[in-house]
C-alpha positions in Angstrom: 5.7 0.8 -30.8 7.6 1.7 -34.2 6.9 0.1 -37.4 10.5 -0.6 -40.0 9.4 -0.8 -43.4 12.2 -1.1 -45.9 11.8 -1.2 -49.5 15.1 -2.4 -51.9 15.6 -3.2 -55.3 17.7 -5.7 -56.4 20.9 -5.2 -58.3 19.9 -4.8 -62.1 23.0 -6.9 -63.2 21.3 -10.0 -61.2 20.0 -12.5 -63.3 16.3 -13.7 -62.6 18.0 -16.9 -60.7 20.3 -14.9 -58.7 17.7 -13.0 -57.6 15.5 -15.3 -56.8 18.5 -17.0 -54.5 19.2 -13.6 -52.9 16.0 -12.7 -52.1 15.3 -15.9 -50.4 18.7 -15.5 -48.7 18.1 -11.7 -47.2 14.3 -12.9 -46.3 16.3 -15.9 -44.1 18.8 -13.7 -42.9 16.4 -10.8 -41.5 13.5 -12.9 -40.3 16.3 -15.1 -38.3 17.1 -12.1 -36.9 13.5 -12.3 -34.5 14.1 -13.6 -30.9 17.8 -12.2 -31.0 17.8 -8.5 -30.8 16.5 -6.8 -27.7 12.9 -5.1 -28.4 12.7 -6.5 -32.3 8.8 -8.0 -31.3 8.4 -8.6 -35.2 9.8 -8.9 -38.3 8.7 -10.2 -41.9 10.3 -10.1 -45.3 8.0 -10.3 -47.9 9.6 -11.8 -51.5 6.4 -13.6 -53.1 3.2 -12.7 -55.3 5.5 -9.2 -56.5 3.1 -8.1 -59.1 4.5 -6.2 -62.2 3.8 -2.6 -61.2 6.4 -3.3 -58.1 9.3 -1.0 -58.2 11.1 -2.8 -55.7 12.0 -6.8 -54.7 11.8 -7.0 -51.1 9.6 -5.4 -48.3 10.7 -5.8 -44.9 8.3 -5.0 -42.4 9.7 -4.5 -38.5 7.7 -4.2 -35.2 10.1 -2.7 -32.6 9.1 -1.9 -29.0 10.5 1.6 -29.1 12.9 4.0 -30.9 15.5 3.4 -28.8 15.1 -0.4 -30.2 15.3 0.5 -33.2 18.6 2.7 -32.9 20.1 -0.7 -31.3 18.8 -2.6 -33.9 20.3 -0.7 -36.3 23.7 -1.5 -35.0 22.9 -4.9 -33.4 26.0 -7.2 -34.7 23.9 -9.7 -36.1 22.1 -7.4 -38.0 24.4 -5.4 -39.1 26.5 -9.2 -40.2 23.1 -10.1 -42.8 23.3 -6.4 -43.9 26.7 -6.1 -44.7 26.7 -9.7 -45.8 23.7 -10.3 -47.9 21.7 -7.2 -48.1 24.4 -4.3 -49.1 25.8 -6.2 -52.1 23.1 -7.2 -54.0 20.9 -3.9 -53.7 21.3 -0.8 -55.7 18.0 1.3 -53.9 16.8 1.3 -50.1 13.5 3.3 -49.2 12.9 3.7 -45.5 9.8 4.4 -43.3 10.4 4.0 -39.7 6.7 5.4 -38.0 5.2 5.4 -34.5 2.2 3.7 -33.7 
């Protein structure tokens, strides 16, 4: 099994309203994703209860039957449609840890 945890950080220039809108837009995007992309057994975007020592907006947290999965996922067109479409534009950093477990 391999764990997907992405961190990003909104786009500074966002106000508070937009960001709130976006994040809830990338957490529908990505966790519509589930049920869609062969091996993706899990997925969860966490927005809410972001305390003040946060350095990033949005966690996304992915449960993927194998690495090959993940390498399809990756390039998956309905993933790569919420990426390019939501995700890409309105974040200025991405942290990645993809792990086996």
């Amino acid at each position: 099994m391999i764990k997907h945890i992405i961190l990003w950080r909104l786009r500074a220039e966002l106000s508070a309203e937009q960001k709130a809108a976006t994040a809830h837009a990338i957490k529908e995007g990505l966790e519509g994703l589930k049920g869609k992309i062969p091996g993706l057994m899990d997925i969860h975007v966490q927005i809410d209860g972001r305390l003040e020592t946060s350095n990033a907006d949005i966690m996304l947290d992915a449960t993927l039957d194998s690495f090959e999965s993940l390498k399809g996922y990756a390039v998956h067109p309905a993933h790569v449609a919420v990426a390019n479409g939501i995700v890409r534009p309105n974040t200025e950093l991405r942290t990645c840890l993809d792990y086996e477990v």
